[in-house]
N, C-alpha and C positions, 0 to 999 in steps of 0.2 A: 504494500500500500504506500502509496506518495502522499507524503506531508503535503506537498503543493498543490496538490487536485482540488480543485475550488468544485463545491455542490452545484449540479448541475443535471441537464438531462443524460441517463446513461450513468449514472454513480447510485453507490450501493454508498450509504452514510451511518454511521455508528454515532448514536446519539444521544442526552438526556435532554429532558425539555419538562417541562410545565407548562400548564394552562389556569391565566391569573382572570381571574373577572376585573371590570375595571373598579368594584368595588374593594378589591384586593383581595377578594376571596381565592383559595386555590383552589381550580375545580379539578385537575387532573396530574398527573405528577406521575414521571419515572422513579424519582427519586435520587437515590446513586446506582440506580440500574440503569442499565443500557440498552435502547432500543434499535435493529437496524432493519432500514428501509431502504426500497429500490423506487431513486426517484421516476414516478409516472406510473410506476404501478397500479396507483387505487385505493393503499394503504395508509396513504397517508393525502389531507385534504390538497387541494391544490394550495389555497390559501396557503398553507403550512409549509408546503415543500419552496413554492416562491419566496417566502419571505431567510431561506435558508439559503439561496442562490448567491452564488459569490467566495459567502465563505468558506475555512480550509481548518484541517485540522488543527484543535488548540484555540478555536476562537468560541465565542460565546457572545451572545446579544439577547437583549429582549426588543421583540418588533410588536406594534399595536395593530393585532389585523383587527380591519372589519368586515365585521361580519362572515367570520372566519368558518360559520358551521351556515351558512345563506341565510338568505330573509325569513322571515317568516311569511308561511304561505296560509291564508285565511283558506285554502283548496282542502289544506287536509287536518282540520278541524271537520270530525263526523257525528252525526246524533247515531247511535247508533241503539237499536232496540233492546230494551231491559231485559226481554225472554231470552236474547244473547246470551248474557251472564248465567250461569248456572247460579240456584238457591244459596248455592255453599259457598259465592264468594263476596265478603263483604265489602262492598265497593264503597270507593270516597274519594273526594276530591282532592289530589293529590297522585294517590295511588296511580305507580308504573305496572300499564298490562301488557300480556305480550300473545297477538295476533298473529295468524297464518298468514303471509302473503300470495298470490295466483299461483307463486313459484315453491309453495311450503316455506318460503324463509320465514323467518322471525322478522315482526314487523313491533316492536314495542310502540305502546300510547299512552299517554295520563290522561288520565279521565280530570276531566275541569268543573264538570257541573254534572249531577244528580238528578233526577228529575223521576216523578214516579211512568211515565210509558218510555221515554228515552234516556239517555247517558252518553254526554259530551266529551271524544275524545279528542287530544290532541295528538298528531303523528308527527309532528315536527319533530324536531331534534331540540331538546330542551333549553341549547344554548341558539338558537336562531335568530339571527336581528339581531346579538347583539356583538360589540365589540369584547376583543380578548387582548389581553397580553400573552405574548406568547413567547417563553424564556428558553433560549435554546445552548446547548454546549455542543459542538462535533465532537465526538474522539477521532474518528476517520473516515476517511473518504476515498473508496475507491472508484476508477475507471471501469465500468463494466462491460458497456456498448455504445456503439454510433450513434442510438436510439435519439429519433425526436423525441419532444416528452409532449404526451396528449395535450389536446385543446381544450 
């Protein structure tokens, strides 16, 4: 691995990061573990992998993305019917559920509002709309491919 290889498309990057609300909260955190990804893969937001472009092993930054997990989309907010829910589970606002999607995936939701015929989910991604800090270390950064990196 080349200390010099600046993150880019086509690098495999070893790295630790957090995710800071602008409240200062920490939502997400490697820690002193280490995470590696191959930039354009899917694994990692695009937001996320851009704002790591440039740098090289041994550096470190926090960048403000926004809107770093997209907007929020009023599309996927569902009423979705109460006889849905099985008796046995005690629903509340708040409360993360997790739906089938066409494909079998796992489609998690929070339910927002209660209502006795319907029950309001949200499918958004909980941190949507809003701005993050985004605190990043490289340990390293390899060359892997020519690859452009997705649009």
């Amino acid at each position: 691995m080349s200390s010099g290889t600046p993150v880019g498309p086509g690098t495999r990057v070893e790295l630790r990061f957090s995710l800071i609300l602008e409240t200062g909260e920490k939502f997400d955190s490697t820690g002193e573990d280490t995470v590696i990804c191959d930039i354009g893969d899917g694994n990692l937001l695009p937001a996320f992998e851009k704002a790591m472009f440039g740098m090289v092993s041994g550096d470190s930054a926090s960048h403000l993305v926004h809107r770093g997990f997209g907007d929020h989309n009023i599309e996927n907010i569902q009423q979705i019917p109460r006889a849905q829910f099985g008796s046995d589970i005690d629903v509340s606002e708040g409360l993360i559920v997790s739906f089938a999607d066409a494909q079998k995936g796992e489609l998690p939701g929070t339910i927002r509002k209660v209502e006795s015929m319907f029950i309001e989910v949200d499918f958004n991604h909980p941190l949507a709309g809003r701005d993050l800090i985004f605190e990043v270390e490289i340990v390293s950064v390899e060359q892997i491919s020519n690859d452009i990196i997705r649009v």
